[in-house]
Structures are given as structure tokens and as C-alpha cells.
GUSE-52794 format. One record per atom (N, C-alpha, C): x, y, z. Coordinates in steps of 0.2 Angstrom, whole numbers, plus 2048, in hexadecimal, padded with zeros to 3 digits. Each point is the difference from the previous one (the first is absolute). Layout:
REM residues N
XYZ...
REM end
This chain:
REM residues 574
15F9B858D8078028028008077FD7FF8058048028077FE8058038018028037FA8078057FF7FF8058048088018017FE8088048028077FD8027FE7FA8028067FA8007FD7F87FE8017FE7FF7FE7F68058007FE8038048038097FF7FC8047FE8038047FA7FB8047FF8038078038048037FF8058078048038058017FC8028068028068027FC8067FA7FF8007FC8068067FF8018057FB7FD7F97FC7FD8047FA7FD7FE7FF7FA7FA8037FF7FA7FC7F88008077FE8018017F97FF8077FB7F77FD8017FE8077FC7F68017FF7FF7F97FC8057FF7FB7FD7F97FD8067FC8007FE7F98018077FC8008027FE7F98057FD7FE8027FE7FA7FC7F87FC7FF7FD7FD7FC7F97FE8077FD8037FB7FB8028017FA8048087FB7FC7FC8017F88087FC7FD8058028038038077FD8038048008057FF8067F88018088068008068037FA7FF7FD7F97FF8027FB8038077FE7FB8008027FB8097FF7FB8038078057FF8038028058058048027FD8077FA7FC8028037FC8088057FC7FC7FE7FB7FC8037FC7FE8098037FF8008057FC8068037FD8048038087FD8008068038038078027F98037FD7FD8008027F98038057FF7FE7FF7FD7F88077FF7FE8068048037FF8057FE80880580180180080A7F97FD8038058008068027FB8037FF7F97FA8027FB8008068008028048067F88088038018028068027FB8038058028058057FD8008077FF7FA8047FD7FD8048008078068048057FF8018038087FD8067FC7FC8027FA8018077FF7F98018038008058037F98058057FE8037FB8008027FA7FB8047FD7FE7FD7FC8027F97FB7FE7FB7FF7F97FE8028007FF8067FB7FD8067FA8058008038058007FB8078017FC7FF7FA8028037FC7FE7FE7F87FD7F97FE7FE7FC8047FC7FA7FD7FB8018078018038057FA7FF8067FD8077FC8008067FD7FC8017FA7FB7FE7FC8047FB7FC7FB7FC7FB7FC7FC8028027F98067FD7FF8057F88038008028098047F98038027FD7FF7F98038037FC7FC8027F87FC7F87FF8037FA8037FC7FC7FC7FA7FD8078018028057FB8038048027F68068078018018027FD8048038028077FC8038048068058058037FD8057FE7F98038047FD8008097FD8017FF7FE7F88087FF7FE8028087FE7FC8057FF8048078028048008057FD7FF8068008018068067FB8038017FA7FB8067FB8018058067FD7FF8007FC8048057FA8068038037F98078048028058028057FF8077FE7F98048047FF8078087FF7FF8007FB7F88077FC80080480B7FD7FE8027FD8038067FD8018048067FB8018088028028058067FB8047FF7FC7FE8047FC8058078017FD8038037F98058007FB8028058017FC8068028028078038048008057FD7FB8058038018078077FD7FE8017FA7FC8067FD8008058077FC7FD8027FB8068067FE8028038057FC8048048028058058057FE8068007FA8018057FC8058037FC7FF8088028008057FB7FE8017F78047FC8028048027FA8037F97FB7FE7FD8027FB7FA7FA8008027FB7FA7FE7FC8038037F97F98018017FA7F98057FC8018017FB7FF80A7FA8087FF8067FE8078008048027FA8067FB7FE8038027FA7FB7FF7FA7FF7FC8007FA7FD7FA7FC8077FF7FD8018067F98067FC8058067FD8048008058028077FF8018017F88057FA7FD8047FF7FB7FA8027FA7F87FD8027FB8037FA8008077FE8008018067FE8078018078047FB8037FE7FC8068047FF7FC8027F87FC7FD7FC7FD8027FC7FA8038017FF8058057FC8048008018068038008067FE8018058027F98058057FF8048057FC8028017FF8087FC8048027FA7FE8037FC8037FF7FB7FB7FD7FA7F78008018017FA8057F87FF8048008018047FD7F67FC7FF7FA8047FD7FA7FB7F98007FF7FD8007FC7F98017FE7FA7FF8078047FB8017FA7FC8068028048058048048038028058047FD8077FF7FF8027FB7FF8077FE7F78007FC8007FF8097F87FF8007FB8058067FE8047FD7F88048048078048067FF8018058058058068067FC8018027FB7FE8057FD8038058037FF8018027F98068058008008048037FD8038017FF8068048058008078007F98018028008078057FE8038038007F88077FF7FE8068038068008078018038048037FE7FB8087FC8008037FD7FF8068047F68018027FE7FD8027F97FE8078007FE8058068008068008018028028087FC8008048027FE8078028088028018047FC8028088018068017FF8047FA7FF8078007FE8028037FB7FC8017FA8028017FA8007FB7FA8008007FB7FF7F77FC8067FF8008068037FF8077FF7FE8027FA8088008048047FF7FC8077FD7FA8027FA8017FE7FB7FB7FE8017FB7FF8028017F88037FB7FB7FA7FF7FF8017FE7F77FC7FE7FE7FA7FA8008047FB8017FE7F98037FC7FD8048008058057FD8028087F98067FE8018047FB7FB8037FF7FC7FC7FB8027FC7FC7FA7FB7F87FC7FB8088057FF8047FE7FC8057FA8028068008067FF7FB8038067F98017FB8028047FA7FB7FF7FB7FD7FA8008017FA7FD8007F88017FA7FE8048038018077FD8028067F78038008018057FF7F98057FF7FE7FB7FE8017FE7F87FB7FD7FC7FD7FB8018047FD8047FF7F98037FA8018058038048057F98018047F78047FD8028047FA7FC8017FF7FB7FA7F98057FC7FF7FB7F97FE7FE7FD8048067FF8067FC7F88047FB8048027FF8058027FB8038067F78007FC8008027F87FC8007FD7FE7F97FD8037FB7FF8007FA7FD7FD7FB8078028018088007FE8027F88018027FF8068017F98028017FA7FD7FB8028017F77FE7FD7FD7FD7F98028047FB8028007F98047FC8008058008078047F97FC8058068048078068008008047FD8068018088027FD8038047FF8058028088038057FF7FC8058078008038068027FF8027F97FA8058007FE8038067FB7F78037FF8018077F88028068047FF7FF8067FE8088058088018038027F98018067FF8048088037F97FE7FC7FB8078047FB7FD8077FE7F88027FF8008097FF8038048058007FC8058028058068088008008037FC8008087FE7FE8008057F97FD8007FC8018067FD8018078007F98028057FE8048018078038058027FA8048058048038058027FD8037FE7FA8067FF7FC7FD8087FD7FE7FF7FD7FC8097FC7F88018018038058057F78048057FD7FF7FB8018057FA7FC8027FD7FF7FE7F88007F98007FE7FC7FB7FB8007FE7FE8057F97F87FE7FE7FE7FB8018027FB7FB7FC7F98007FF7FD8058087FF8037FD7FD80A7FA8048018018058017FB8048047F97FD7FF7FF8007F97F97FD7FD7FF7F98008067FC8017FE7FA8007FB8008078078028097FE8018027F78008017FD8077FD7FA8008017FC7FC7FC8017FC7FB7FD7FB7FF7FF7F98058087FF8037FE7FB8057FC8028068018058027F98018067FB8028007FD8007F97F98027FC7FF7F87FE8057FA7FF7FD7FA8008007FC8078048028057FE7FC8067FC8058047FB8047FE7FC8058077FB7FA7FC7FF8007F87FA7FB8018027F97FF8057FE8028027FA8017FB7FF8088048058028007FF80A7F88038017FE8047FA7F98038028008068058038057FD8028068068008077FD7FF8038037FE8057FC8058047FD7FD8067FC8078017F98058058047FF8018058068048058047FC8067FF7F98018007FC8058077FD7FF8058008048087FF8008007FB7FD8057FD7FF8037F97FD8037FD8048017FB8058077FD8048017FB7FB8057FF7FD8047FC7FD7FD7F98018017FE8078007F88017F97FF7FF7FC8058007F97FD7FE7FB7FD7FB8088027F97FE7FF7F98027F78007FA8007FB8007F97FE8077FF7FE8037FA7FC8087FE7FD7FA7FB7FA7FE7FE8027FE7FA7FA7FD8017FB8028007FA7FC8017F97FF7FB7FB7FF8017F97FE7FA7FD8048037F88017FC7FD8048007FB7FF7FC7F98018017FA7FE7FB7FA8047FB8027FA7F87FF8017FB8008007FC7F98067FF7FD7FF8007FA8087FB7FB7FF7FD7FC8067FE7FC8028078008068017FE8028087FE8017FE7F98018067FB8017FF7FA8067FD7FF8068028038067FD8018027FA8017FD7FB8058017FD8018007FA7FD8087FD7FF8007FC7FB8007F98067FF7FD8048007FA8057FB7FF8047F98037FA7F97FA8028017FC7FA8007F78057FF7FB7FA7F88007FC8017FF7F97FB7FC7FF7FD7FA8027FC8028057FE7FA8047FA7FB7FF7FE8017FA7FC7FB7FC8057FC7FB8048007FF8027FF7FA8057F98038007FB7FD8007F87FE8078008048078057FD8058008068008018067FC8038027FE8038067FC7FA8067FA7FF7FB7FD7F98038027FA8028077FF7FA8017F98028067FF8078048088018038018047FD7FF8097FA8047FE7FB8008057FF7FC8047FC7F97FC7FE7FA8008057FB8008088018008047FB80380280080580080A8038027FF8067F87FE8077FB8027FB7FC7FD8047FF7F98038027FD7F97FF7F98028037FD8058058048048047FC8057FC8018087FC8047FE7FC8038067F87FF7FF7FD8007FB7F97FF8017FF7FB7FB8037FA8007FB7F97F87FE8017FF7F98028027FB7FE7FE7FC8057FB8048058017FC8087FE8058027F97FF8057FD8038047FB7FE8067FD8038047FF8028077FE7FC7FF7F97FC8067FF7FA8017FA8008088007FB8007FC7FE8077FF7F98018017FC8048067FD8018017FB8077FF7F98008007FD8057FD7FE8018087FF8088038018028067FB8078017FB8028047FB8057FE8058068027FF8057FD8068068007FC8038068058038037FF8038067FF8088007FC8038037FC8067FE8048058058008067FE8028068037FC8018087FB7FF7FF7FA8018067FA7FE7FE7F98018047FC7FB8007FB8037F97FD7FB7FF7FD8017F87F97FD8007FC8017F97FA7FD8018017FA7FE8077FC7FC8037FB7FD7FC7F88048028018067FD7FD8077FA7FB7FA7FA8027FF7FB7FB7FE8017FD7FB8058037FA8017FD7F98017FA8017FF7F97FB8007FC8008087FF7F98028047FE8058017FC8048058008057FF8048068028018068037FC8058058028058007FD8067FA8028037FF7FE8047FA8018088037FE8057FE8018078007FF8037F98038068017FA8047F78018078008057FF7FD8038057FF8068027F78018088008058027FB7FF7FC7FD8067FD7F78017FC7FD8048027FA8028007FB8058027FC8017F87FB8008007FA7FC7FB7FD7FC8047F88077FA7FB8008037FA7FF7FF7FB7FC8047FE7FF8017FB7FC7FC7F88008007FE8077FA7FC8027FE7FF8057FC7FE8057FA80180280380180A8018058028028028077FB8008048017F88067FB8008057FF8078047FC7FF8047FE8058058077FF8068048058028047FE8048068018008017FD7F78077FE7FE8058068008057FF8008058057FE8028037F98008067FC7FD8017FA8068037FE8078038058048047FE8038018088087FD8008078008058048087FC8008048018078057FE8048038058068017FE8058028068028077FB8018048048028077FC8058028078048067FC8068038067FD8077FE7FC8027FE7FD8067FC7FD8028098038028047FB8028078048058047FC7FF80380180B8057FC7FD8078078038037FD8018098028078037FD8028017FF8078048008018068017FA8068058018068057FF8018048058068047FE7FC8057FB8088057FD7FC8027FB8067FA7FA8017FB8007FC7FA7FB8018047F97FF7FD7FA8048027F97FE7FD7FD7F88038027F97FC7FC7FD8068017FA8007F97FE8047FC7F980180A7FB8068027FE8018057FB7FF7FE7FB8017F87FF7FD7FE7F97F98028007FC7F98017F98008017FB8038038018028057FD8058047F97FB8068047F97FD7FE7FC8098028028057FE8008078028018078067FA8018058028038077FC8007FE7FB8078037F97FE8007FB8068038028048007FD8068038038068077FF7FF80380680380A8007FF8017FD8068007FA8008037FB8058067FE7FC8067F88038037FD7FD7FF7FC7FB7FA7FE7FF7FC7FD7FD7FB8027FB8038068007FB8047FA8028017F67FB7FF7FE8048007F77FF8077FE8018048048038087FD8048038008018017FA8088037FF8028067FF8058028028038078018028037F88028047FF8058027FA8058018048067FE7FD8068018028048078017FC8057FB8048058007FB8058037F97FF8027FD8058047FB7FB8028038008067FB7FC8057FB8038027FC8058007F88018017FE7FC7FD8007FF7FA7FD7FB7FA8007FB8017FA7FD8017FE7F88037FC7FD7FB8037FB7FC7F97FC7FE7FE7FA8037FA7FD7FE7FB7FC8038067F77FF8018017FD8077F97FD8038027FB8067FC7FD8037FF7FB7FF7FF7FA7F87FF7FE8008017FA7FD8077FE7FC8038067FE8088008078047FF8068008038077FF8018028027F88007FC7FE8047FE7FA7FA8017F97FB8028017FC8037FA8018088027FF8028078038088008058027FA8087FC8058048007FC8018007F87FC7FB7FC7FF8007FB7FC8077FC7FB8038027FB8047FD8008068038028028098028087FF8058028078007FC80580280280780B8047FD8017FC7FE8078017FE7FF80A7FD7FB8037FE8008057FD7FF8078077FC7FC8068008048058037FE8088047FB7FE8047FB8068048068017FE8028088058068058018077FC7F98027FC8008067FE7FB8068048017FE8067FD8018067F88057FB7FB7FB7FE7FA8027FC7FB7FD8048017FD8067FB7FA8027FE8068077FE8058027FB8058037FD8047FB8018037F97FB8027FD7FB7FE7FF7FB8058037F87FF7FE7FF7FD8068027FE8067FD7FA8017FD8028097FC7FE8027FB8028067FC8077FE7FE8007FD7FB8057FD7FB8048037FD8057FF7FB8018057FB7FD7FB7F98018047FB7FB7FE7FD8017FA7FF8097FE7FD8027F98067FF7FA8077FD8038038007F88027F78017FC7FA8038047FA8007FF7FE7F87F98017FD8007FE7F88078027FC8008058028078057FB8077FE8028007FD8058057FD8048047F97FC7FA7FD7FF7FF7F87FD8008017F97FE8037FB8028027FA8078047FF8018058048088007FE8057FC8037FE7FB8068057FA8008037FC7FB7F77FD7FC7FF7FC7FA8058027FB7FF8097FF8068017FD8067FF7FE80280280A8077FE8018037F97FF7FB7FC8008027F97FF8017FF7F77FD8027FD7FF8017FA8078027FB8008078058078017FE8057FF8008017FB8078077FD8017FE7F87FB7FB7FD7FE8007FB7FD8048017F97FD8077FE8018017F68088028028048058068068028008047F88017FD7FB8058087FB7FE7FE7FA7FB7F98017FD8017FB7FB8008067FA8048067FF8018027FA7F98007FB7FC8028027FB8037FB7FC8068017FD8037FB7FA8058017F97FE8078018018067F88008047FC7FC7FC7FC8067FB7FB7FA7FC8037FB7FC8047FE8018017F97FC8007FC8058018018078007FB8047F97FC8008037F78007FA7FB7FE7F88028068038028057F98008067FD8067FF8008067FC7FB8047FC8018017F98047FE7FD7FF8027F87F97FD7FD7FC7FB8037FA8007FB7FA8008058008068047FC8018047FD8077FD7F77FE8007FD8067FC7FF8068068028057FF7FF8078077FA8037FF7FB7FD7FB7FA8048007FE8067FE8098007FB8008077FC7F98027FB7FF8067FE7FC8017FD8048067FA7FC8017FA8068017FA8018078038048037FD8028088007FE8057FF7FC7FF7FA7FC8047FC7FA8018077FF7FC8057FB8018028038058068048008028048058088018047FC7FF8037F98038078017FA8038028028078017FF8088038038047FE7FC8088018038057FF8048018078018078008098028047F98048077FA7FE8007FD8048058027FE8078008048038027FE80A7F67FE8018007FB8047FC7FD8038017FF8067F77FF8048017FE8088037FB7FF7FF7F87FD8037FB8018017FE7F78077F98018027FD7FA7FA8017FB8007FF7F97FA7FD7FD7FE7F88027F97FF8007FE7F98018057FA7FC8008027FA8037FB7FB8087FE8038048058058067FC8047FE7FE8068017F97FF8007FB8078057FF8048048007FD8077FE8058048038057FD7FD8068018058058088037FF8048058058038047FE8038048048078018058038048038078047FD8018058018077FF8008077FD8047FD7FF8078057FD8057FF7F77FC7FD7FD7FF7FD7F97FF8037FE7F87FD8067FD8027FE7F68058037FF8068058048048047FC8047FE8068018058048068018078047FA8027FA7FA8038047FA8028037FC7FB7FD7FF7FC8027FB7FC8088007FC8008088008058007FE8078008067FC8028058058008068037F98027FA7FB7FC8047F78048028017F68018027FE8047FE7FB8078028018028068038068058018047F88077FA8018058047FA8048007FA7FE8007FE7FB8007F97FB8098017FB8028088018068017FD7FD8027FB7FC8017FB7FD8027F88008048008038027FA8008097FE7F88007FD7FF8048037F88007FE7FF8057FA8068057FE7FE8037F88057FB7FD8047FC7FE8027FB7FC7FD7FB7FE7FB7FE8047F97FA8007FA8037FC8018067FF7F88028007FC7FD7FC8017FB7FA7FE7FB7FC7FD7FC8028037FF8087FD7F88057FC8048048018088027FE8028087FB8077FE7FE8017FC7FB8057FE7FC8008037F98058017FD7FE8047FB7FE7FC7FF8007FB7FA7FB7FD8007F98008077FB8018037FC8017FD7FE8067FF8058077FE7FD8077F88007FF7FD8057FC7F88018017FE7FA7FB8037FD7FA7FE7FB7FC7FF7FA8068068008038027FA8067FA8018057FE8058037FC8038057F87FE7FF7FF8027F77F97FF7FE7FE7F78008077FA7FD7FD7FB8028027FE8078038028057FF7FD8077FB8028047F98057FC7FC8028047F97FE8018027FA7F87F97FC8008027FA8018047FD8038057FA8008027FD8078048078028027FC8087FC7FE8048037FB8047FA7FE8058048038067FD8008068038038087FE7FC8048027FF8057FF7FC8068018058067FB7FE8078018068048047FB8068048058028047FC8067F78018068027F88017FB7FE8088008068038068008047FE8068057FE8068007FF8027FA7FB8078017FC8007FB8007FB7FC7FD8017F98028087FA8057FE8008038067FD8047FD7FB7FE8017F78047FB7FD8078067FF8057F78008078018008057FC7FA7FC7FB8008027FC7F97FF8027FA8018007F97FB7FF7FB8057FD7FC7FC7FD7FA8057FB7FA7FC8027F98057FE7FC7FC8017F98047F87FB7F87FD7FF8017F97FF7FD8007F88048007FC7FD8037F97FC7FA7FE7FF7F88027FD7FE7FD7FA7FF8027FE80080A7FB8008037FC8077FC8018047FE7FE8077FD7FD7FF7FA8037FB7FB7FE7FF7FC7F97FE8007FE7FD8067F97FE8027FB8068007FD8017FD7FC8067FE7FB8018077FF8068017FB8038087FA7FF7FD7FC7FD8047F97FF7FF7FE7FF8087F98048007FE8008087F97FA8028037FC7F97FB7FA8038077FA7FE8068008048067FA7FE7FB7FC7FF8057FA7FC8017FA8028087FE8048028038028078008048018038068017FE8038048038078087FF8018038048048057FF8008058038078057FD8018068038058058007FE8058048038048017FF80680080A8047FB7FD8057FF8068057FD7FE8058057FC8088007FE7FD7FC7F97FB7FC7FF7FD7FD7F87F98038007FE8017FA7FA8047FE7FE7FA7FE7F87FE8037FC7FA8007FA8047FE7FC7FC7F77FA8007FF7FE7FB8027FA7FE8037FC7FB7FE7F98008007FC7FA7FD7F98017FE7FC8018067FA8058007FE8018057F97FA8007FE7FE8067FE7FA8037F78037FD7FF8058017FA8067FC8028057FE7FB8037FB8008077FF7FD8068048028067FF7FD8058037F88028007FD8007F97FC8008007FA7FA7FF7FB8008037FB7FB8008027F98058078008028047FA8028017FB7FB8008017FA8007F97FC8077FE8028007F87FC8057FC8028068027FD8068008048088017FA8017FB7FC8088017FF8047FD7FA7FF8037FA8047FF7FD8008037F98027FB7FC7FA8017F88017FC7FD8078027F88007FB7FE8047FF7FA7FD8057FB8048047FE7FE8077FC7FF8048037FE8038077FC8048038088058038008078008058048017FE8018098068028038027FE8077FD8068027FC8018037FF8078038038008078048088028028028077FE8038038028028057FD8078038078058047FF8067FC8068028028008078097F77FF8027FF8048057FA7FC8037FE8018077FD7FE8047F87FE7FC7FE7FA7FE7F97FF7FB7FA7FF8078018038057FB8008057FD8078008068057FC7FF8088047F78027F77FE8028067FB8057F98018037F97FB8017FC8037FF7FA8058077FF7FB8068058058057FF8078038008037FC8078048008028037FA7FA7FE7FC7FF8067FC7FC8018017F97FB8077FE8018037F98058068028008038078058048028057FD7FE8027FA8048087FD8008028007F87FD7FD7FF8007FF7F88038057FB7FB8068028038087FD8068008048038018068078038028057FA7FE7FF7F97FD8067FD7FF7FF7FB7FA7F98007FD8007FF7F78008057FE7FD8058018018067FB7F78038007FD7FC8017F98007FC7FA7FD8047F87FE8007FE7FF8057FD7F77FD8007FC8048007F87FF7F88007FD8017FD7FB7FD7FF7F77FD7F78048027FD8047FD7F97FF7F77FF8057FE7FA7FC7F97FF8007FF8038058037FB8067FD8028087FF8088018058047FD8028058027F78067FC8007FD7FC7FA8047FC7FB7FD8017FF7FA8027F97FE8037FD8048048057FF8087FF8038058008077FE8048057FF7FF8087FD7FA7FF7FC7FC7FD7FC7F98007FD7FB7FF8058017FB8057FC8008047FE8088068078028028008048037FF8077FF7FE8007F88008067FB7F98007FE7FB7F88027FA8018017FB8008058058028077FC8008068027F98048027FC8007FF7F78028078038057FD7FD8068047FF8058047FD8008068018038067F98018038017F98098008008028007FA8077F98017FE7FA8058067FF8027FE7F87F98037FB8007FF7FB7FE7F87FC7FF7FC8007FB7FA7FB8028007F98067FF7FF8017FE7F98057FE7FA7FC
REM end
């Protein structure tokens, strides 16, 4: 990954950032006070800062959006929450000018940001608010770049660039992003930029955050016995353990022959006694799902294809917003109980949805979302606390391992996985919160964006998807946290479907060698959470864009050993 300058940009990171303690009791001390000043823009400005300093550009770049979007509201009396921001703004004067404001040219461009009217004219309000502005652009646009997401970064410097021509930083940012997408695109160092030809999709730390107070301990004796009650209504014969798991690798290695691996402990689903070949291993019903056609025939609970609307049919309407059909009465009446009441007639049901073809994954994981959100809004909890991901592991990796310095790079560092847009992690999300009726800076405790990327990290090794028949284009997906709990291995002993209930059951043989199925008493249930026909490198591909890392099990390094000394064919033995 090569830099395209030693130093870092003026724009957001001093020559040396601060110790890592230090920023994070500063986030922590900015959080709180916007717990009690939820509308103030400089607030926001001031932690999408520290953010960068602690080398998250990312939640910068959420930061820096909610502090532009608080700009607009002062400037226009008729926006929702136009008295709110304005009313922060009365503690701050533009001379002196706010710290995080009275940075590199932006003062400078002071005069050019009172519209020509004069300040008096102006008002002061409208001018902290144009200020606001700039700086907002000149984070997102650097932060987004940072993330990979070329488009997104090139589209607010230039919305800057228009606001003040002659903005150092813009400017520089700027030529940073066209100096990473000429080798992005491979073009040479005087070859134009069209806008739309820049990638959007980048990759971000995947990780517990240090703040994050709602990962359970999911070893621990409370946890398990919770675990293994609700499971027993769904799989008897199985039970929730603790399982030792080969850790999955950044990319390929020499590790492949060792006969002694690294390992890590994860949750595992064990049986308990002896499961024929055939048998049923695990019945779950989740409402945790996303459909991405839109006007499609299929259950809003479950995400079955709906009986036919004849006289005679058990699907039911919602009373108060008849597009909404589910599959029967008890689909019906579990919405109701767990989220539909949250989004019933908040005309939410066309976001995202008929997608073009390179963004349908991105489509299905912000649905998930959406679903997510309106679960924890009408049962009143925090997202992660809701029971259908709070103890799903997202394949984080610690912290200490994603940092970085403040360098500009062709792409993300290796070490962040999780894929990444602005339009997908930032824009929409909060936009079906706004049509959900949520103040989205009054929530920020439930609606952060680390909140949707913790959410995003475990729906991306979890969900399953189904392709609609007629084109083979998947439109479904669910997230069944206990079929998950079944750990990936690319020699199962499980197969499975999914059709409004999530079905394991034991496979009739195995993958490799054809040995006989069933699983015996003691033995952990192995899954497969991607195609175990496809070759090993393609299934260590899948594996790196939606575990994190490249798949650690036997099959997986057999074949890679085999292939890594000449021997044809890497698909299953015979």
C-alpha cells in the first residue's frame, strides 16, 4: 500500500497526533455534553477531530455529516430543527473565532462566507453556520477518501470548492483524491477524473469499539444458560458451548501445512445425543429480514413468498397500511409485537429497494438494518441489545490492531474489513430513521454510526439470502442468530433451508471423501455459511469480505497445501 506523501494533511491531523488515552476521555467528555446539547454543530465538529486523531474517519465523517446537516437547519427557518441548532450557536461567537473553526485558510475566508453583505447583515449565526459548513466539507471529503470511497470524497470537496474557490485544504484535498483514483483507475498523472467513474466502496475497522458498553459476555454461565433455553425450544437435541475455532488470517500464509494452529474461543452449537443422517437439527423463525423488491409478493415478517390473495387465503393485511401483507395471523401478530407498529404508514417501504445489480449486498444489509431499527425503536431498547444480534460475534478484531497513522493511501489498510460506503453506512440510514419520525441528534446514543457498523459487522458473517427464481438475483436475506451459532466449516455436517423457518439438518454424507452423516453425541455441528462446492480460493475470498479474514478449516488448508505443491484439482477428495 503506498503513500502518496509522508506527511500527513493539513487538514484534520496535526504532524503528531495526541496518545490514544487522552483522545478517547476527550470523545468520551464530547459525547456526554451532546447527550445535553444534542443540536450543537461545533460539538460534532470537534469529536469528528478526535475521531481522525484516533485514526477513525469513518465516524469523522458521520460527525462531520450530522454538523453539516445542523448548519443547514440554522440557516432556514423553516426546517424542523432550526431553533434548536440555532439556539447552540448563542454560546459562540465568531470572534475569537471556535477553535475547531480557526483552522489553516478557513478564516481567511471569512469575508467571502458573509455573502458580501457585510457580517452585521449576515448575522452572526448564518456566518458560524457557513464556517460549520467548510469544515464539514473539508472533513467529510478527507475522511471519506481515507475509507476508500473516492466519489463520495471528490463530490463534498467540490461542494466546497464551490462555497470558497480558493480553499487551501479543499484544494489539496482535492489533489490528493485525483492522485488516488488516477491509480486507482490506472491513468495517467494528467488524465481527467469523471466523477461517476470513482469507486464509492471502501473498508473500515472492524472491531468492539473501546466505548462500547453492549457486547455481552458471551462465555459466561448468565449468557449461556439464556442461550441454551431459548434454544431448547428450537434445536433438543443440540446446546450452546464454547468452542475452540482456527483464527482466520488476513491473507494467504505458509500456516496452510502446520499441523498446530492458532485457535480462538467462539460460541458452538454441540449435540447433545446422537443425530441420525437426515434428521432435523434446528426449526428457527426470526423477523430479523430484508426484502429489496419492491411491491414483491412475500410475508414482511418472515420473508416467505405470500399464498395466493384469493378468498381463501391466510394473509393478512395491516389495517392501518395495507401494502403490508403477511403470510397469516401469527406472522401478523409477532410483527406487531416486535417492530411493524414502528414503521406502519411511514411510507419507508421503497427505500433501498430494486437496486441496481453491483449494490444488491448493500441493499440487504441496510434493509437488515432497517428492520433492526425499527425492532429496538418499538420494543424500546438500544439496537444491540435486541435478542436477534446481541450475542452474535462480528468477527471483530482488537483495536490496537486497526490503528494507523494519518497517511493517505491508494486503498483502506488491510487490517479494516468491513466493507463501507457513505450512501449505505451514513446517508440512508439515517434518512429511514428521519421517516421513522426519530430525531436523529436526540437518539444519537441508539443511532451513532458505530452503532450501525457494530450491527453491519455481525450481519455480514451471518445473514443468509435467497435469490428470487426469476432472475437469480438475491432479494431476501434473514439473520437467524441461532442457525449462526453453528460455526462454518467447509466440510459441514449440516445442510440447510431456509423458507419463512430456518432448517438445519444432518447431512445424508459428507463433503469430503463421502463419508457417512449424522452427528454424534459430543461432536460440535458444523455449517456452511457460503457455496462448499466453490474452490478453495474463491471460498477463502467469501470468507475475507464477510468474516473478516481467510477460512482457517482443515479442508480449507488441505487443499491450499495441496495446491501450494503442484497437485491438481483443489475441489473435495473423492
Amino acid at each position: 500500500m503506498s503513500a502518496i506523501d509522508s506527511s500527513s494533511p493539513s487538514v484534520i491531523m496535526d504532524e503528531k497526533d495526541p496518545p490514544r488515552g487522552p483522545l478517547l476521555e476527550r470523545r468520551q467528555q464530547l459525547t456526554d455534553a451532546l447527550a445535553s446539547s444534542p443540536y450543537d454543530l461545533i460539538l460534532y465538529l470537534e469529536r469528528a477531530v478526535v475521531y481522525s486523531h484516533l485514526a477513525y474517519p469513518d465516524l469523522a465523517a458521520a460527525d462531520a455529516y450530522r454538523s453539516l446537516l445542523l448548519a443547514d437547519e440554522v440557516r432556514d427557518e423553516s426546517f424542523e430543527y432550526h431553533d434548536q441548532a440555532k439556539a447552540t450557536l448563542q454560546g459562540y461567537k465568531t470572534t475569537p473565532c471556535p477553535e475547531v473553526l480557526n483552522h489553516g485558510s478557513l478564516v481567511q475566508d471569512f469575508d467571502r462566507l458573509v455573502d458580501g453583505a457585510g457580517a452585521e447583515a449576515a448575522g452572526e449565526y448564518n456566518i458560524l453556520a457557513n464556517l460549520v459548513t467548510v469544515r464539514c466539507f473539508q472533513i467529510l471529503s478527507l475522511s471519506l477518501l481515507l475509507c476508500g470511497c473516492l466519489k463520495s470524497a471528490l463530490s463534498f470537496c467540490e461542494r466546497g470548492i464551490n462555497m470558497v474557490p480558493h480553499n487551501r485544504e479543499l484544494r489539496e484535498i482535492k489533489g490528493y483524491i485525483e492522485q488516488v483514483a488516477r491509480r486507482r483507475l490506472r491513468k495517467g498523472p494528467d488524465a481527467p477524473i469523471e466523477i461517476n467513474s470513482l469507486p464509492d466502496r471502501g473498508a473500515v475497522r472492524r472491531e468492539v469499539y473501546p466505548w462500547n458498553t453492549h457486547e455481552p459476555d458471551r462465555f459466561s454461565e448468565d449468557s449461556l444458560s439464556f442461550l441454551n433455553a431459548r434454544l431448547s425450544q428450537m434445536a433438543p437435541k443440540c446446546e450452546v458451548k464454547v468452542s475452540a475455532l482456527p483464527v482466520l488470517l488476513d491473507g494467504e500464509s505458509n500456516t496452510d501445512g502446520y499441523d498446530i494452529i492458532p485457535t480462538c474461543n467462539q460460541l458452538g452449537l454441540f449435540a447433545k445425543e446422537d443425530i441420525a443422517p437426515g434428521e432435523t437439527v434446528l426449526e428457527e423463525y426470526s423477523l430479523l429480514t430484508a426484502n429489496n423488491r419492491h411491491k414483491e409478493s412475500n410475508c414482511d415478517a418472515c420473508g416467505t413468498e405470500l399464498p395466493p390473495l384469493d378468498s381463501n387465503s391466510k394473509a393478512v393485511s395491516c389495517p392501518e397500511c395495507y401494502d403490508t401483507i403477511f403470510c397469516d395471523e401469527f406472522c401478523f401478530t409477532k410483527a406487531q409485537e416486535q417492530y411493524h407498529p414502528a414503521v406502519c404508514d411511514k411510507d419507508v417501504d421503497s427505500i433501498a429497494k430494486d437496486p441496481d445489480a453491483g449494490d444488491i449486498d448493500q441493499s440487504l444489509y441496510l434493509l437488515l438494518l432497517a428492520r433492526l431499527l425499527a425492532m429496538s425503536t418499538h420494543q424500546g431498547i438500544h439496537p444491540l441489545e435486541v435478542d436477534e444480534i446481541k450475542y452474535i460475534w462480528g468477527d471483530f478484531v482488537d483495536s490496537s490492531s486497526n490503528d494507523v497513522d494519518g497517511s493517505i493511501t491508494d486503498e483502506p489498510p488491510p487490517e479494516w474489513t468491513l466493507p463501507f460506503s457513505f450512501k449505505y453506512n451514513i446517508e440512508i440510514p439515517l434518512h429511514i430513521l428521519e421517516k421513522m419520525d426519530i430525531d436523529i441528534f436526540a437518539t444519537l446514543d441508539k443511532h451513532d454510526l458505530w452503532v450501525f457498523n457494530t450491527a453491519y459487522a455481525k450481519f455480514r458473517g451471518t445473514a443468509s439470502a435467497r435469490k428470487n427464481p426469476r432472475d437469480q438475483r438475491p432479494d431476501v436475506a434473514a439473520v437467524h442468530p441461532f442457525w449462526c451459532l453453528a460455526n462454518h466449516d467447509c466440510n459441514p455436517n449440516v445442510t440447510w433451508e431456509w423458507g419463512g423457518r430456518m432448517v438445519l439438518w444432518a447431512r445424508e454424507t459428507r463433503v469430503v471423501g463421502n463419508q457417512p452423516g449424522g452427528i454424534k453425541a459430543g461432536e460440535e455441528v458444523l455449517n456452511h455459511y457460503c457455496d462448499v462446492n466453490l474452490p478453495v480460493q474463491q471460498r477463502r475470498e467469501w470468507a475475507l469480505g464477510s468474516l473478516g479474514g481467510w477460512c482457517m478449516c482443515k479442508r480449507c488448508r488441505d487443499e491450499a497445501g495441496r495446491a501450494a505443491n503442484g497437485v491438481k484439482g483443489d475441489g473435495p477428495p473423492s
